[in-house]
N, C-alpha and C positions, 0 to 999 in steps of 0.2 A: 491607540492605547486601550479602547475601549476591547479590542479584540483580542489585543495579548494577554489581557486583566481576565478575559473571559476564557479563554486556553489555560492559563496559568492555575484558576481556581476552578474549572470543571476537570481538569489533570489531575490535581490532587485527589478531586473529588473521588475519583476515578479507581486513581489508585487503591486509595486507602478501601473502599466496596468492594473493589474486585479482590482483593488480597487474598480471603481463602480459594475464591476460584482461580485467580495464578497458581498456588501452591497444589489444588488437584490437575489441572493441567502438567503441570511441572513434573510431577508424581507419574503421570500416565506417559506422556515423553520419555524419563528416565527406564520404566520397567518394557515400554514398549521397542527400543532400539537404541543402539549405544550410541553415546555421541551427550554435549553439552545440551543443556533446555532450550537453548537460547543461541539464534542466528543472525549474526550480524555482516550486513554486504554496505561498501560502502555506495555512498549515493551521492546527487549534485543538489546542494540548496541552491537559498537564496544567492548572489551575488557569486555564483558558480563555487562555492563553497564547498567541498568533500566531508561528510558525516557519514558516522556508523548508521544505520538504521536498524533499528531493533524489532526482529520475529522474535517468534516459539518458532524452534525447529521442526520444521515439519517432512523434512528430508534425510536422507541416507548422510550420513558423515563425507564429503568433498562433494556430492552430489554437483554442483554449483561447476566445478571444473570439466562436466560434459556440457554443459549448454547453461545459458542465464536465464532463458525460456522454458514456462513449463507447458508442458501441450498436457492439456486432457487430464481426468482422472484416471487412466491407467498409465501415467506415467509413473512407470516400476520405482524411481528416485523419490518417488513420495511413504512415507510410513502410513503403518493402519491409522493412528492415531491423525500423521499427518492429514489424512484423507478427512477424518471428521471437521479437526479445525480450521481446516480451506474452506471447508465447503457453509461453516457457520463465522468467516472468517476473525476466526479466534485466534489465530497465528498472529493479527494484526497489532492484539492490545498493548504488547509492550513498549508500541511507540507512544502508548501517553508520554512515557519518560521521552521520547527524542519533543514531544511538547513540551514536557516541562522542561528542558532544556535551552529551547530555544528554537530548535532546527526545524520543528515542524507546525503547524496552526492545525487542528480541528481541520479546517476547511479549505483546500487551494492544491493547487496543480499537483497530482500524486509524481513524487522525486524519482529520477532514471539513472540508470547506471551510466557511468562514464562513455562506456563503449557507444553509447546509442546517443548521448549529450555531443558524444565531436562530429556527430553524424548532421546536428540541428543548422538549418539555415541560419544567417544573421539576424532575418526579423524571428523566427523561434525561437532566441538565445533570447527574445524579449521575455520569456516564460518565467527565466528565473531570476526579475525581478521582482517577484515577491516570495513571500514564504510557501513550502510546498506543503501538503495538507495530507491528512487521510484518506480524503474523500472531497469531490468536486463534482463537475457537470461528466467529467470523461471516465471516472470510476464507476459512473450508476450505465451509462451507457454502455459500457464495457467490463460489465460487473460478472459474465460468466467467459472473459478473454480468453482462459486458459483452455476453456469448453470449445470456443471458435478456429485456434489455433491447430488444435490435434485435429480437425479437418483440410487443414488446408496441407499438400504435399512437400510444403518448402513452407513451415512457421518460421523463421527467420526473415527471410523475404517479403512475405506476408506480413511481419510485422513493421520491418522499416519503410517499406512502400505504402501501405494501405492503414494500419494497425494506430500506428505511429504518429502520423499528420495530422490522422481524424483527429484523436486523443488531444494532440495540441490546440486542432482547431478549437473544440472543447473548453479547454485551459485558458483557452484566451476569451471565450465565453464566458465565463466564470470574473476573471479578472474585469474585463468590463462593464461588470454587472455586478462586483463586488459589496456586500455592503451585512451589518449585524444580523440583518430578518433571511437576507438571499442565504446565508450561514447557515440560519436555525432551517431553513427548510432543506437546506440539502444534508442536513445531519440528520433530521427526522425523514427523508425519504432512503438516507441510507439505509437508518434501522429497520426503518419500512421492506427495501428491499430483501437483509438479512436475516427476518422473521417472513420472507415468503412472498411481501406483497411486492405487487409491480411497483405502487408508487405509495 
């Protein structure tokens, strides 16, 4: 309780601060390339549950129907503006709301698309018992993924082989070491990360 009490009113909090900065974001999206502000794929929660999950768009309109992967920063499918808010990932913020909702925690196994969920072993399908998070021990770990990926010759492969299992490994890290303070420090190492620092 004590952690959903905590998502629930740092969510709001969240929201209601960031407000004009959603609205310039939102601003720059619209004049920078056509297409809605806002991108939604669905994902696997908790108790294998399918939800929206909510971007800023930061991609070409269908971009999403050549590949679910994104390799690198010069992949062509991403906008200028895209480019800025990956890279400060800004894209991310409209999942307060999938927090305030329900579907997602602050802090716990970042949610996978379906294609790569049917893919999980039985003990991996252990993941999504709990709620999926923003950010966990496999996001800081693999916080420039998309940077890793546009080297290797086959990103696909590379990610369900190698990419993938780490990430779980990770997940399951996280979960067994679960607890209010292990939260606050991987939320403040995230920030850490997304102003620059290692840790």
């Amino acid at each position: 309780m004590v952690k959903r009490s905590f998502d629930i009113i740092m969510a709001l909090v969240g929201l209601i601060l960031l407000l004009p900065f959603f609205l310039l974001i939102a601003l720059a999206i619209v004049v920078d390339s056509k297409g809605g502000v806002f991108y939604k794929q669905e994902r696997i929660g908790k108790g294998r549950k399918p939800f929206n999950l909510l971007k800023f768009r930061s991609m070409s309109v269908g971009a999403d129907k050549k590949g679910l992967l994104t390799v690198g920063s010069n992949d062509s499918r991403v906008t200028k503006v895209g480019l800025f808010i990956r890279k400060y990932k800004l894209d991310e913020l409209p999942q307060l709301i999938n927090i305030l909702t329900g579907d997602m925690s602050f802090v716990g196994p970042r949610p996978e698309v379906k294609k790569y969920v049917d893919q999980y072993s039985v003990e991996q399908l252990k993941v999504l018992q709990v709620r999926p998070g923003l950010t966990d021990y496999a996001s800081l770990e693999y916080f420039n993924e998309n940077e890793l990926l546009s080297k290797s010759p086959n990103p696909e492969e590379t990610y369900v082989k190698e990419v993938m299992p780490a990430k779980l490994n990770l997940n399951f890290k996280y979960i067994e070491n679960q607890g209010f303070f292990t939260d606050l420090k991987l939320i403040f190492r995230t920030i850490g990360r997304v102003l620059g620092c290692r840790y």
